[in-house]
Every structure is written in C-alpha cells, then in structure tokens.
C-alpha positions in Angstrom: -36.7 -71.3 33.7 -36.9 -71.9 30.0 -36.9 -69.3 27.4 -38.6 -69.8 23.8 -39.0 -67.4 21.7 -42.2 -66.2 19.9 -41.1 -68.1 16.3 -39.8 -71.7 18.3 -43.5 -71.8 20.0 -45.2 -70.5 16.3 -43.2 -74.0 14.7 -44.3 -76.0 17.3 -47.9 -75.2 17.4 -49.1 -73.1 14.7 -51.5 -74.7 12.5 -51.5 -74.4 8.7 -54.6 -71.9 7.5 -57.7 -73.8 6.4 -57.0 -72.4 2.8 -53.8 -70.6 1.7 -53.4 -68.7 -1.7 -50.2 -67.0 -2.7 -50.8 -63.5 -3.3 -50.2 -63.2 -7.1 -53.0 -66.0 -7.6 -55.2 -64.1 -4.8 -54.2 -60.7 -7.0 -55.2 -63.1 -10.5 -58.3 -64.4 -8.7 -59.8 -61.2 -8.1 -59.4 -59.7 -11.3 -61.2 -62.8 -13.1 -64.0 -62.5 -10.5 -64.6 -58.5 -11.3 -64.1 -59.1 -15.2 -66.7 -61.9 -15.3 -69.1 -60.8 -12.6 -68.9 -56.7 -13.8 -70.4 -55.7 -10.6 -74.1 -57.0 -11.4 -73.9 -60.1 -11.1 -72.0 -63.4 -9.6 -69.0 -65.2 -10.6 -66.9 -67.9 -9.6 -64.0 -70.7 -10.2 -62.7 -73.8 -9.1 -59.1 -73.4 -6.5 -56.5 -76.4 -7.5 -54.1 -77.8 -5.7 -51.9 -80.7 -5.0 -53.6 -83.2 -3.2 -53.5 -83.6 0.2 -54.7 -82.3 3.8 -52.7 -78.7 3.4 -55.1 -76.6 1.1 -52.7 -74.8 -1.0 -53.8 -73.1 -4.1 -51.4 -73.1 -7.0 -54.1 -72.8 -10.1 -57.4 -71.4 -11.0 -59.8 -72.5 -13.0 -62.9 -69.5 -13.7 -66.9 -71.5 -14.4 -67.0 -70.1 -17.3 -63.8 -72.1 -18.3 -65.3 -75.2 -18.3 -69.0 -73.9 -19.5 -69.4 -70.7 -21.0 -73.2 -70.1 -19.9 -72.5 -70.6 -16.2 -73.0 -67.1 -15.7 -75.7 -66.4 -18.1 -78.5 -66.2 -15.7 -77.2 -63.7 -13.0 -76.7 -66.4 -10.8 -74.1 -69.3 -11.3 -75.4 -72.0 -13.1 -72.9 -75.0 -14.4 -74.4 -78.0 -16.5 -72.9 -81.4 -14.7 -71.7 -82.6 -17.9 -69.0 -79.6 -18.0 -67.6 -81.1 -14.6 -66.0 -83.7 -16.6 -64.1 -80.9 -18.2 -62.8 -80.0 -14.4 -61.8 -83.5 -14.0 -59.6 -83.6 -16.9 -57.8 -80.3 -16.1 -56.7 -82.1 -12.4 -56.0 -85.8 -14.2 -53.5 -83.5 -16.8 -52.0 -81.5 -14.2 -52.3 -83.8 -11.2 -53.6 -81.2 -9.2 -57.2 -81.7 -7.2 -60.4 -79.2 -6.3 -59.1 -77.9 -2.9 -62.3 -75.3 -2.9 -64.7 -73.8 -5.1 -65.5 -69.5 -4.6 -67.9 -67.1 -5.4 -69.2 -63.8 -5.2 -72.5 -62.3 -3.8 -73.8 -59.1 -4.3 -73.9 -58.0 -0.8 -72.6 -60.3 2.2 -70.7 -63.8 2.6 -73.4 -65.7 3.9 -74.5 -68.5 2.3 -78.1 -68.9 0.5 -80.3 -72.0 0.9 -79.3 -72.5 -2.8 -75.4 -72.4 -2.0 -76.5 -75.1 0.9 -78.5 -77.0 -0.9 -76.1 -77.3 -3.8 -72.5 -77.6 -2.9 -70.1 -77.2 -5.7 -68.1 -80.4 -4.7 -70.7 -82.5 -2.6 -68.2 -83.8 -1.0 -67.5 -84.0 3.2 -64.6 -81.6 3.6 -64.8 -79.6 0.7 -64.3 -75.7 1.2 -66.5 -73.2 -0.4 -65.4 -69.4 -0.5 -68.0 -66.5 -0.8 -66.7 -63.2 -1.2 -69.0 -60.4 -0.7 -69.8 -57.3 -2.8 -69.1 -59.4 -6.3 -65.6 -59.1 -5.1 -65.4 -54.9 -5.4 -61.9 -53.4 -4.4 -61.0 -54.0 -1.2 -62.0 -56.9 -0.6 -61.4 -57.5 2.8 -60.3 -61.2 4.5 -62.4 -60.5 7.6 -65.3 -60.4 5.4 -65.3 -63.3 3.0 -67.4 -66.7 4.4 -65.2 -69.7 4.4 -67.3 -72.7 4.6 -66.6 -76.3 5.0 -69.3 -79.3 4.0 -69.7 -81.7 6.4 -72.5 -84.0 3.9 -76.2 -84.1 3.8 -76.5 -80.3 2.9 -74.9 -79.6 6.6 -71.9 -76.8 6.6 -69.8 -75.8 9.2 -68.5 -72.1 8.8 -64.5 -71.7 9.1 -63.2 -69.1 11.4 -59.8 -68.2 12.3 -58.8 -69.2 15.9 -55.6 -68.0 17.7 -53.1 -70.8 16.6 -55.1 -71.6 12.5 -56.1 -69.0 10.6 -58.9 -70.0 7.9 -58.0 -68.1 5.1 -54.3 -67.1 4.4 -52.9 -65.1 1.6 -49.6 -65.0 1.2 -47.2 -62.8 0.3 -44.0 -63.0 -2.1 -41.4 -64.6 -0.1 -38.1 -61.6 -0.4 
C-alpha cells in the first residue's frame, strides 16, 4: 500500500483560488473602500494583475482614481471616457483588470443594475461584492464572487473542496 501525505496529494490536485489577494493589499483594499464609501454609501476599484489564467492581485486601483464623480450619486457611476485612464495605468505597468469590487449596503448579491452592467463586459471577468460597504469584519464567507459568462449571464463563484474562490493570503514567515 502507498502512503502520501496530506501536502503531496494538496500539489498534485489542489487548484489555484478563483481570485487571490495578498493580505497587505486585502488589508489596503479595505481601508480605501471604508474611506470612500463612509458607511452610506458604495465604493469600489479595479484589482490588477499580471496577465494570465491565475488571478493574482498585486495593485489597486480605487473609481474614484480614474474619475472623481464616480461616487457622487450614492451609487457607482463611472463616465466610459475615464476607462481609458484604466487602460493606461495597465499599458505603463503591464499589469491587466483581473476583477473589479464593490460594496453594498447590506448583502453580496448582485442587483439587476450590477447584471446589466458589468464593469469589464468581458466573458470571464470576476466581479467582487462585499457586503455591509465593507464594515469591520468583513467576513470571506460573505462576499459574492461572480464571474460573467456574456450577454448579461453571471455564474456565482463558490469554493469547492480542492479550489477555493476567494483566497487571501497571508505574509509568507
């Protein structure tokens, strides 16, 4: 009879999460949320990346960053043209979109305006709602992680036993 250990079977098998931040940028993310949303109303950013199939957030960048009235109205509202603003930031940085989050004032679920107007309206990109404008604790088991599949169709991203969907992760000692 063979043997393996617990970590040889977690190498072999183990999927990378859907999305993975590293804890300082989680801890970074959170605190630009609460600051721009100030408990009434909602706030968001844009997660880069490198490019690529592993989802890896390395950088942040906050709506408002790229146009200052996108929170104006309670509710997130970016003019199109400030996108091109996004674009430059990845084209100097080489980085790319890897998912867009936001907050709501009570649960993760998404609105028929977050359906109906994806951040990225492109097939595989991940959207991030966090619940409760993002008010300490935020807990993982309670954010909505949401994939677009096109044609204003999402598929909701769930951890299974060998891929978590959302991963934060802590200093390495």
């Amino acid at each position: 009879m063979t043997f393996w250990p617990l970590t040889s079977i977690c190498r072999l098998f183990v999927r990378p999460p859907e999305l993975a931040i590293p804890a300082p940028i989680w801890s970074d993310l959170l605190v630009g949320l609460r600051a721009r949303g100030r408990d009434v109303r909602e706030s968001g950013a844009f997660l880069l990346g490198p490019p690529g199939d592993h989802r890896q957030v390395s950088s942040i960048v906050f709506y408002d960053q790229i146009d200052p009235n996108a929170f104006d109205t309670g509710i997130i509202v970016i003019d199109g043209a400030c996108i091109a603003d996004l674009w430059a930031i990845c084209r100097r940085s080489g980085l790319a979109v890897v998912a867009d989050v936001h907050t709501h004032p009570k649960g993760a679920g998404q609105s028929e305006s977050d359906r109906r107007h994806p951040m990225i309206a492109e097939p595989g990109h991940i959207a991030m709602i966090i619940p409760d404008f993002a008010a300490d604790p935020v807990q993982l088991s309670a954010i909505g992680l949401y994939r677009y599949r096109g044609n204003f169709s999402w598929d909701r991203l769930t951890s299974r036993f060998f891929r978590p969907a959302l991963k934060i992760e802590r200093n390495k000692p």
